[in-house]
C-alpha positions in Angstrom: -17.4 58.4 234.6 -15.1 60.0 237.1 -15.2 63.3 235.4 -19.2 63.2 234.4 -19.9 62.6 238.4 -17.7 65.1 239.9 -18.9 68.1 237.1 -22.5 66.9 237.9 -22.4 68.0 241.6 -19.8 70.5 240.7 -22.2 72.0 238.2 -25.2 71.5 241.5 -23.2 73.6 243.7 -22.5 76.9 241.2 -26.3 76.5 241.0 -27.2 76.5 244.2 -24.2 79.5 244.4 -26.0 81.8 241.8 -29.4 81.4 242.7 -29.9 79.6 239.2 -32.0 76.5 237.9 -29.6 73.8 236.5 -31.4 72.6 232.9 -29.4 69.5 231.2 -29.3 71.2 227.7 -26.8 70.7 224.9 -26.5 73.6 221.8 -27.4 72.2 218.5 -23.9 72.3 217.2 -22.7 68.8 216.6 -19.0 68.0 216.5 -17.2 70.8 215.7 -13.7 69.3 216.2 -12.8 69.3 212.4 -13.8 72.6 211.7 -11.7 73.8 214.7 -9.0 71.9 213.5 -9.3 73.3 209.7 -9.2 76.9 211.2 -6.4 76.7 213.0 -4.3 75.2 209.7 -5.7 78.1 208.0 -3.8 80.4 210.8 -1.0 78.7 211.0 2.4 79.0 209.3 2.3 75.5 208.7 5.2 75.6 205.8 7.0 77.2 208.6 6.7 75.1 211.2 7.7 71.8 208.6 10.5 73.3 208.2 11.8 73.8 211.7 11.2 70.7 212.2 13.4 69.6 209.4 16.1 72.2 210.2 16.1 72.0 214.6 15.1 68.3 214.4 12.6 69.0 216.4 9.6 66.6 217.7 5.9 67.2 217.8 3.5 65.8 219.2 0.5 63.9 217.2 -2.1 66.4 217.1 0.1 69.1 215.7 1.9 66.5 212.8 -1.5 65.2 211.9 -2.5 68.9 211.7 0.7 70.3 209.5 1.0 66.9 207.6 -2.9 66.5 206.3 -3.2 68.0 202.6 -5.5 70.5 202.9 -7.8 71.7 200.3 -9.5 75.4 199.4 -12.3 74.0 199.9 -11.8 72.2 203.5 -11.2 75.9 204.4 -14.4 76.9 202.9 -16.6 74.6 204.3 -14.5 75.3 208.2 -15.5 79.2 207.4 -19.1 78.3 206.7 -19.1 76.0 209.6 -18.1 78.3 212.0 -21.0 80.6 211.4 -23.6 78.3 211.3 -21.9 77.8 215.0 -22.1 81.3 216.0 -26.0 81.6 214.8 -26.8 78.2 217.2 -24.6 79.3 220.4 -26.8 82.8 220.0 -29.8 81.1 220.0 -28.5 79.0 222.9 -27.6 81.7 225.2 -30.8 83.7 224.2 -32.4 80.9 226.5 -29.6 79.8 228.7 -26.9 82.3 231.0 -24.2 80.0 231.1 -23.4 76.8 229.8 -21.3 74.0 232.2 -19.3 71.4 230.7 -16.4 69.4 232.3 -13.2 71.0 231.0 -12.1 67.9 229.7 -13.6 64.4 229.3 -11.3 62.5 231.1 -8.6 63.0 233.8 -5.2 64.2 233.2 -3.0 62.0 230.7 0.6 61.7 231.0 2.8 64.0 229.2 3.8 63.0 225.7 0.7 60.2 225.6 -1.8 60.9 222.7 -5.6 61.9 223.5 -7.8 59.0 223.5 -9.7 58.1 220.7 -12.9 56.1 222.5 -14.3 57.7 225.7 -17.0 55.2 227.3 -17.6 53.4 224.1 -17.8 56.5 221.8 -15.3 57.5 219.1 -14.2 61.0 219.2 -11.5 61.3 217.1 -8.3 64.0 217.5 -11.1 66.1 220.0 -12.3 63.4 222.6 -9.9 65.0 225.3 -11.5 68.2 224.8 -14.5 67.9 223.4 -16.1 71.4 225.1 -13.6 73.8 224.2 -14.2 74.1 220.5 -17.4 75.5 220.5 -16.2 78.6 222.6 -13.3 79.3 220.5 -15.0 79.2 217.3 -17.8 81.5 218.6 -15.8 83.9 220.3 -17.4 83.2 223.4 -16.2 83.7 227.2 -14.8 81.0 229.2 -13.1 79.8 232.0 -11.8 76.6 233.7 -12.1 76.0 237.4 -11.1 73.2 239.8 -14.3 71.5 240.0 -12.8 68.7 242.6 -10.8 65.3 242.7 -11.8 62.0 240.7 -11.2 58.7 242.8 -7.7 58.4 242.2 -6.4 61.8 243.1 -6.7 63.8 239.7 -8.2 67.4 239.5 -11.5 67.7 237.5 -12.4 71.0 235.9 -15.3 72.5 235.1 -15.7 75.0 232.3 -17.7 77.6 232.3 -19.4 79.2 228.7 -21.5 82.8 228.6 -22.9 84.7 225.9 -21.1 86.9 223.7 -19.2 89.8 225.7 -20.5 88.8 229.2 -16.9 88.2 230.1 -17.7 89.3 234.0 -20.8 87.3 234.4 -18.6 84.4 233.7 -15.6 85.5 236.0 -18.5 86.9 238.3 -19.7 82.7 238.2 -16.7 81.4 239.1 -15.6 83.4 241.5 -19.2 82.4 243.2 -18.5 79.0 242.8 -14.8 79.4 243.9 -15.9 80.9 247.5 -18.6 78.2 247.5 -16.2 75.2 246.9 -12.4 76.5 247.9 -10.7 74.0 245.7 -8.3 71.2 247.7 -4.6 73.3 248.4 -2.7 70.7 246.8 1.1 72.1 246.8 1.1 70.9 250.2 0.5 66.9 249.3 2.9 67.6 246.4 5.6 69.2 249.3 4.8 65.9 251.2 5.2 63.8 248.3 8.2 65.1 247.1 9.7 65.1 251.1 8.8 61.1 251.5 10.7 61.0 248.2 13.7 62.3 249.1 13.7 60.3 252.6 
């Protein structure tokens, strides 16, 4: 809830910054974590990395051993490769209607290092992706975007805001967020860390 409120007037203010009419629209694209996820093990050297891990006894964290551990099939790969373009077909027609799309850049605040991404975010199972459900979509499309500080949730923790254009129009989106940037200057907040870590060491 944090996250939704502060990207809602986040999302206000780059309007207001470009000139722009804020629409609450959603491409037609469904969940695309799994097909994200099938990609990537179809791009990664995942006998490799097994057997680092064997030889360094090395640690990874749950996304990446559910990811080189699952048994893959031909056609899992397949149906990802499909996927993707059926992806690519609805973002064009998206951005055919929209110039940018705004998302929070994740769906909650920041979780502690090592702890696993949620599961259930307000009630809704999202499975390995529910940290980041927004970020897919760009990556399989080959789409531009960018993260920016969007602003603090109640307890102290940065919120961003992502940022999504059409294909190529990498400086409308820098263009964007550099508007919204000199619009909202983001909270300088190496100085509360410096005072943190000085009442620390008193």
């Amino acid at each position: 809830a944090d996250v939704l409120a502060v990207a809602k007037e986040a999302a206000e203010a780059l309007a207001d910054a470009l000139g722009l009419t804020l629409e609450m629209a959603s491409p037609p694209i469904g969940d695309v974590q799994q097909t994200f996820e099938a990609l990537v093990a179809l791009d990664t050297d995942r006998q490799g990395l097994l057997a680092l891990r064997h030889s360094a006894q090395m640690g990874f964290g749950p996304e990446l051993t559910q990811l080189l551990e699952r048994p893959w099939t031909a056609d899992d790969f397949t149906a990802a490769v499909f996927a993707r373009k059926r992806v690519v077909n609805a973002l064009a027609l998206f951005f055919g209607a929209f110039d940018i799309l705004v998302t929070p850049s994740t769906a909650t605040t920041a979780r502690h290092i090592g702890e696993e991404s949620p599961t259930t975010i307000v009630g809704r199972h999202g499975g390995s992706g529910a940290l980041t459900p927004f970020s897919a979509m760009a990556n399989l499309a080959g789409l531009p975007a960018i993260s920016i500080p969007a602003g603090l949730s109640a307890d102290g923790l940065p919120v961003g805001l992502q940022l999504v254009g059409r294909h190529l129009a990498d400086e409308q989106v820098l263009a964007a967020a550099a508007a919204f940037e000199a619009a909202r200057p983001f909270p300088k907040l190496l100085d509360k860390s410096a005072s943190a870590r000085h009442s620390l060491a008193d």
